[in-house]
C-alpha positions in Angstrom: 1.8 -49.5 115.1 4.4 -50.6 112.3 4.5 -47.2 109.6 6.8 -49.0 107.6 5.8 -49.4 103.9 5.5 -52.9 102.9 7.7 -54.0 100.6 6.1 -55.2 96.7 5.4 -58.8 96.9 4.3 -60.6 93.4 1.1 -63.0 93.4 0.6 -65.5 91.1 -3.5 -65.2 89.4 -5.5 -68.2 87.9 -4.8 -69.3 84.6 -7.7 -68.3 82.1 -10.1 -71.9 81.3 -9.0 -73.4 78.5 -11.2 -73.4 75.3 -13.1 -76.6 74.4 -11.9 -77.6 71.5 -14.2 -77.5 68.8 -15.9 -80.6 67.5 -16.1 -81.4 63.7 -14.4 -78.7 60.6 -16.0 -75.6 60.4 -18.3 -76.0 56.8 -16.8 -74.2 54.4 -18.0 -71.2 52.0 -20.2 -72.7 49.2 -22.5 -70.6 46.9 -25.9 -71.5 46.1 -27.7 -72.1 42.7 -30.0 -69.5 41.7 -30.8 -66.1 43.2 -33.7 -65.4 46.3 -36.4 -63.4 44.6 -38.6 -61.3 46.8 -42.7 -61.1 46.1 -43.5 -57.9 45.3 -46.2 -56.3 47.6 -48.5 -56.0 44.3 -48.4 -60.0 43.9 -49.0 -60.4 48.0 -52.5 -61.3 48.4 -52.3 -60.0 51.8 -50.6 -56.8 51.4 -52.4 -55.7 48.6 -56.2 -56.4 50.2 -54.7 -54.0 53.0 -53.1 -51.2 50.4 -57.2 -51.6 48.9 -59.2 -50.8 52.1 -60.2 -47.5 52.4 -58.5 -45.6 55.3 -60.6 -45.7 58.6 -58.7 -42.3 59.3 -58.8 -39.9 56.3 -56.5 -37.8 55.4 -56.9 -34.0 56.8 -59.0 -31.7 54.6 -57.4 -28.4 53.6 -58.7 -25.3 51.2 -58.1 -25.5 47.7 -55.8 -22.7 46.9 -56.9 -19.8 45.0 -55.7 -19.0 41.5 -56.2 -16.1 39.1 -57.7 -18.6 35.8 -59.2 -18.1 32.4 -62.3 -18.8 33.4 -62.2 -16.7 36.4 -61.6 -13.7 34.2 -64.0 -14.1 31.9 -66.7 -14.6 34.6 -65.9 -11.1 35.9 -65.8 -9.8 32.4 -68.9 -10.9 31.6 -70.8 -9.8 34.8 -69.2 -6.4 34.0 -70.8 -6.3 30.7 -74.4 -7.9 32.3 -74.1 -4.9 35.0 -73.4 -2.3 32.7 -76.1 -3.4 30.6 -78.4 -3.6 33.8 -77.6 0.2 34.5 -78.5 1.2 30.7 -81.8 -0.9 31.3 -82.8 1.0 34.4 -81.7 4.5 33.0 -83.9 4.2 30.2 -86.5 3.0 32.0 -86.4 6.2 34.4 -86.0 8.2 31.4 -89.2 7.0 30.1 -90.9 7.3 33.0 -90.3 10.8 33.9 -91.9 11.1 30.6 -95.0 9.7 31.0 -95.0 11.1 34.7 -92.8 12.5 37.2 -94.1 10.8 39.7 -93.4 7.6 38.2 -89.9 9.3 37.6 -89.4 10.0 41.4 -91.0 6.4 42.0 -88.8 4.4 39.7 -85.5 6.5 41.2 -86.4 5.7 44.3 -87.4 1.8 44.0 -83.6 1.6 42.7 -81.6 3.2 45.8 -83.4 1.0 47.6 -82.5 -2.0 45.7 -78.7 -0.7 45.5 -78.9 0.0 49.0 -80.1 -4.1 49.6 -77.5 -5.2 47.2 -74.9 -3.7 48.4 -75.9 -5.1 52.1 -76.0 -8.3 50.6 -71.9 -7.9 48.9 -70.8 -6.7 52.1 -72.7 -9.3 54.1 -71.4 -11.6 52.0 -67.7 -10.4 52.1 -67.5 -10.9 56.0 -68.5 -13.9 55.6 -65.8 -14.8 53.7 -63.2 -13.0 55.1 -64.5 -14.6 58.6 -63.7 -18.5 56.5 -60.0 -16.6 55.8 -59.1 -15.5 59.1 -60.3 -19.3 60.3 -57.6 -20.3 57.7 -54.8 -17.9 59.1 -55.2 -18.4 62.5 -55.3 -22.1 61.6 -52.0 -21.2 59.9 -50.5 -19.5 62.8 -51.2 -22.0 65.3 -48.9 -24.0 63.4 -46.2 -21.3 63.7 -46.8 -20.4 67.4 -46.3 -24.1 68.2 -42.8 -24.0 67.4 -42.2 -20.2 68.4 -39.2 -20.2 71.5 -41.1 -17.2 73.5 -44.3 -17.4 74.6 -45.4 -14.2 73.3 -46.7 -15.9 70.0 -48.6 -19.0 72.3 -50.5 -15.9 74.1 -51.2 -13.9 71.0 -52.8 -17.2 69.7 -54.7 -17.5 72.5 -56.2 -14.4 73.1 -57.4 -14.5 68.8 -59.1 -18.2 69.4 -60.7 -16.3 72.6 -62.2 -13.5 70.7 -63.2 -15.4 67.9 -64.9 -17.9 70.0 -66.1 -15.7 72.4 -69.7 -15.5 71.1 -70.0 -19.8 72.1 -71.2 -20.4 75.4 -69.7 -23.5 75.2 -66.3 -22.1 75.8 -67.1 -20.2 78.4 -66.0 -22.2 81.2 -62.5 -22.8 79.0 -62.2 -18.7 78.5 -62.4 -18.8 82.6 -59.4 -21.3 83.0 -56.9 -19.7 80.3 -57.7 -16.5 81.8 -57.2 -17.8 85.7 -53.9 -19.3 84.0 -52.9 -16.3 82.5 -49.0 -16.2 83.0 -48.3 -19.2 84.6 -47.7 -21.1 81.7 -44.1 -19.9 80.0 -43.7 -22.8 76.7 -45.9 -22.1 73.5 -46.5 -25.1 72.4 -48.2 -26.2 75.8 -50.4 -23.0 75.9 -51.4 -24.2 72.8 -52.1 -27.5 74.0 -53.9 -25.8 76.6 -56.0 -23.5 74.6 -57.0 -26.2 72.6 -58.2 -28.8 75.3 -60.5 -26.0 77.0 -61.7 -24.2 74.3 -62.2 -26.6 70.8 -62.9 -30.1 73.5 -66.8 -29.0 74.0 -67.3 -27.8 70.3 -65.7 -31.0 68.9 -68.2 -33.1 71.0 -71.0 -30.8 69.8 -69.3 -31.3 65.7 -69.5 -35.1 66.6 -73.5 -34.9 67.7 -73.6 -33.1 64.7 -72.0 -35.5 62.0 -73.6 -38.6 64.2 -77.4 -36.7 64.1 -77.0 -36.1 59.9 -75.3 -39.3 59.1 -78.1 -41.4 60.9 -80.7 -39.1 59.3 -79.2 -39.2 56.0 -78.9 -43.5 56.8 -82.3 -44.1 57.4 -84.1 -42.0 54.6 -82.0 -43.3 51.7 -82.9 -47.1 53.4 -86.1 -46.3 53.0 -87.2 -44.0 50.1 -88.4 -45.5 47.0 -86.2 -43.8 44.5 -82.3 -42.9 43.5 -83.4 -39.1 43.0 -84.6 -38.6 46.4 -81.8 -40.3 48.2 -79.2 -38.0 46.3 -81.7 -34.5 46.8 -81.6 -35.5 50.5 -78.4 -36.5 51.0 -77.3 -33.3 49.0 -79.5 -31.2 51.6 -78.1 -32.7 54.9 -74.4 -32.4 53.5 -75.3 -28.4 53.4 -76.5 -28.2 56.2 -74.0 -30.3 58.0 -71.3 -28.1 56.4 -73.3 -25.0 57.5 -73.6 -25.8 60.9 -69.7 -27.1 61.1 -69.0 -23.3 60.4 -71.3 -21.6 62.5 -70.5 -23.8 65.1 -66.3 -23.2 65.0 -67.0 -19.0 64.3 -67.1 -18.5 60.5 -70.5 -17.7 59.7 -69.9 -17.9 56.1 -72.9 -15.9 53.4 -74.1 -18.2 50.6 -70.9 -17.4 48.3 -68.9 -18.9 51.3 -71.0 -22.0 51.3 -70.6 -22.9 48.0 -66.6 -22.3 48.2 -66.8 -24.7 51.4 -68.7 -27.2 49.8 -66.5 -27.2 46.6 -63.4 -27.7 48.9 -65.1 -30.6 50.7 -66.1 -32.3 47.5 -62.7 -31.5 45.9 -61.1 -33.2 49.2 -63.3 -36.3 48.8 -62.6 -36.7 44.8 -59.0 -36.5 45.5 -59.0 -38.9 48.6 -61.1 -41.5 46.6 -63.4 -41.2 49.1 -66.4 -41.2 46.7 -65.9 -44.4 45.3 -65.2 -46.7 48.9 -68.7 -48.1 48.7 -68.4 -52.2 48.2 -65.0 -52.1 50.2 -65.9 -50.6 52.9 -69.4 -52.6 53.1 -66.9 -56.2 52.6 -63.9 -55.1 55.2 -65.5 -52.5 57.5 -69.3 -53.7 58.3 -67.8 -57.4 57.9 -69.8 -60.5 55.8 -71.4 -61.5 58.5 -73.2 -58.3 59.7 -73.9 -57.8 55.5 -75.8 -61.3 55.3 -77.8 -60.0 57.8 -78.6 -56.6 56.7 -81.1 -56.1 53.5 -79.2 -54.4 50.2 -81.6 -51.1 50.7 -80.3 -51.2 54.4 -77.0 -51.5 53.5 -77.0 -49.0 51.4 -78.3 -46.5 54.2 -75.5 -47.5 56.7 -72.9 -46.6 53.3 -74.6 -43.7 52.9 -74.7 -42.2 56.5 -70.9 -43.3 56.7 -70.3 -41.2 53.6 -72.4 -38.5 55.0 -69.8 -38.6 58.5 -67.0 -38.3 56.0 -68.1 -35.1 54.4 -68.9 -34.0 58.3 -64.6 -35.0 59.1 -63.8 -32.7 56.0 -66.0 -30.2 56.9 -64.6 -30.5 60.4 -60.8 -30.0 58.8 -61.9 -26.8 57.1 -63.7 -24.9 59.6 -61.8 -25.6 63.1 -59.4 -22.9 63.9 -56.8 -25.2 65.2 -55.3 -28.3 63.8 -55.4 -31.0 65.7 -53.0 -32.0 68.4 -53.9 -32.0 71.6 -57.2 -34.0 70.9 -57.7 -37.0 68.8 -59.1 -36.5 65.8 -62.1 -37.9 64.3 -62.4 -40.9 61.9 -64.9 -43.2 60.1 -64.3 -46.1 62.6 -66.0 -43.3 65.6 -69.3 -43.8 64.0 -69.9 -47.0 62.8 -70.7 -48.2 66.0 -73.6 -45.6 66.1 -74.6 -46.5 62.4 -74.0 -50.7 62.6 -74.1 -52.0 66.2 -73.9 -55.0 64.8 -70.4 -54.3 63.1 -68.6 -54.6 66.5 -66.7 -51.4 66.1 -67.8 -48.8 69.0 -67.0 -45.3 69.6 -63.9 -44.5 70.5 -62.4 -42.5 73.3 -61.0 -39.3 72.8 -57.4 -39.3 74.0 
């Protein structure tokens, strides 16, 4: 064998392909006369139909927030003064009944501890029911926070809040038995979260869906049918309560009458704001379709709007009284239950992803 180094030697490599030369001059710069003017998206016929149509997937409900106002003080002025007169009222009347009597003295005292006794059963019933609607809001809030927390400390915290709040619902129970078989084994927040919120809020948010569908076909079929404007709006205000109602019973609030009406006041506010009121002839023309409206009568039509506007308040409701925002799940819109209102619109439900 030769170990030698070989000596440099110098090749010769291909010459690179010439370039075809290039038919004709290049054309020269030139500018044009006049500028290029761009339709505005108000003056686009097409664009401006879609910018019109009201939004298959609302926007998420939220609680108004609460501020110390004018009015607000001179409401609990003048229920001081109505209470203080009360007391006067009820002191003379004792007064002049241990007069006549004492009996009647002894009565009278005793009719009102018993009516403080209920009233004051009534305030405090009343302010759980509202601080039960609060913590729904702040654990709402803090699922928001544990999401992005880098330990999972603040994932199980959540977790084990959402468990005791929901642990009067036999419909989580099976979901209570998996997060607490999975305890530990799951180290990232944001999918404990995830976790938490597919076996515990999946079974209530197909029970909240029975529940909008059920008052929305209800609420659809009486105003097709009832002879008069007043008792379409009385029953369609009835069925909104108790749709509202049940969304918070069913999600752990429980809220007293003074927490129904702030519910219902945010869910109104939420639809005045979102323009949701007023989606009537659009929604009958784009959603439902001509051909489905040529079929239907104008008192029918009028039901299937009505029920739709019915699962709208449901979706707000929905936003204000589930503990957890939505991630994990899909969240509900409009276009879920026209299907189950118009078969003939062509829209059907939609899966959950």
């Amino acid at each position: 064998m030769n170990d030698r180094p070989r000596k440099p030697a110098a090749f010769s490599l291909p010459s690179e392909p010439a370039v075809p030369p290039v038919r004709g001059e290049p054309r020269k710069p030139a500018a044009f006369d006049g500028a290029v003017t761009l339709t505005p998206d108000a003056d686009d016929p097409f664009v401006a139909t879609t910018m019109d149509l009201p939004e298959l997937a609302p926007p998420v409900a939220a609680p108004r927030r609460r501020r110390l106002t004018f009015g607000r003080i001179a409401i609990g002025a003048l229920g001081l003064l109505l209470s203080l007169a009360i007391g006067l009222w009820v002191d003379a009347l004792i007064r002049d009944l241990f007069g006549r009597n004492d009996w009647l003295g002894y009565l009278a005292i005793g009719a009102t501890a018993v009516a403080v006794f209920a009233l004051l059963g009534v305030v405090l019933r009343e302010v759980w029911g509202i601080r039960r609607l609060a913590a729904v809001q702040d654990l709402k809030r803090d699922v928001a926070d544990a999401i992005t927390a880098p330990k999972p400390a603040a994932g199980r915290a959540i977790v084990a809040r959402l468990v005791h709040l929901l642990a009067a619902r036999p419909q989580t129970a099976r979901g209570r038995t998996r997060l607490a078989e999975t305890e530990g084994e799951i180290i990232d927040s944001a999918h404990l979260v995830d976790l938490a919120e597919r076996e515990l809020m999946a079974p209530l948010d197909r029970e909240a869906r029975a529940l909008i569908l059920g008052a929305a076909k209800r609420v659809s079929i009486v105003t097709a049918v009832s002879p008069r404007a007043l008792v379409d709006i009385g029953y369609v205000v009835y069925e909104s309560s108790r749709l509202v109602r049940g969304m918070a019973e069913l999600y752990g609030g429980r809220p007293g009458k003074l927490g129904m009406l702030r519910l219902m006041r945010d869910v109104i506010a939420h639809l005045a704001v979102t323009g949701s009121i007023a989606m009537g002839d659009s929604l009958v023309q784009q959603v439902l379709g001509h051909g489905l409206a040529s079929k239907l009568s104008a008192r029918l039509g009028e039901g299937v709007i009505n029920g739709l506007m019915t699962a709208r308040i449901g979706i707000a409701a929905m936003d204000l009284c589930r503990p957890m925002p939505f991630r994990a799940l899909k969240r509900p819109g409009i276009g879920d239950f026209i299907g189950d209102l118009a078969p003939g619109s062509g829209n059907g439900r939609q899966d959950e992803a």
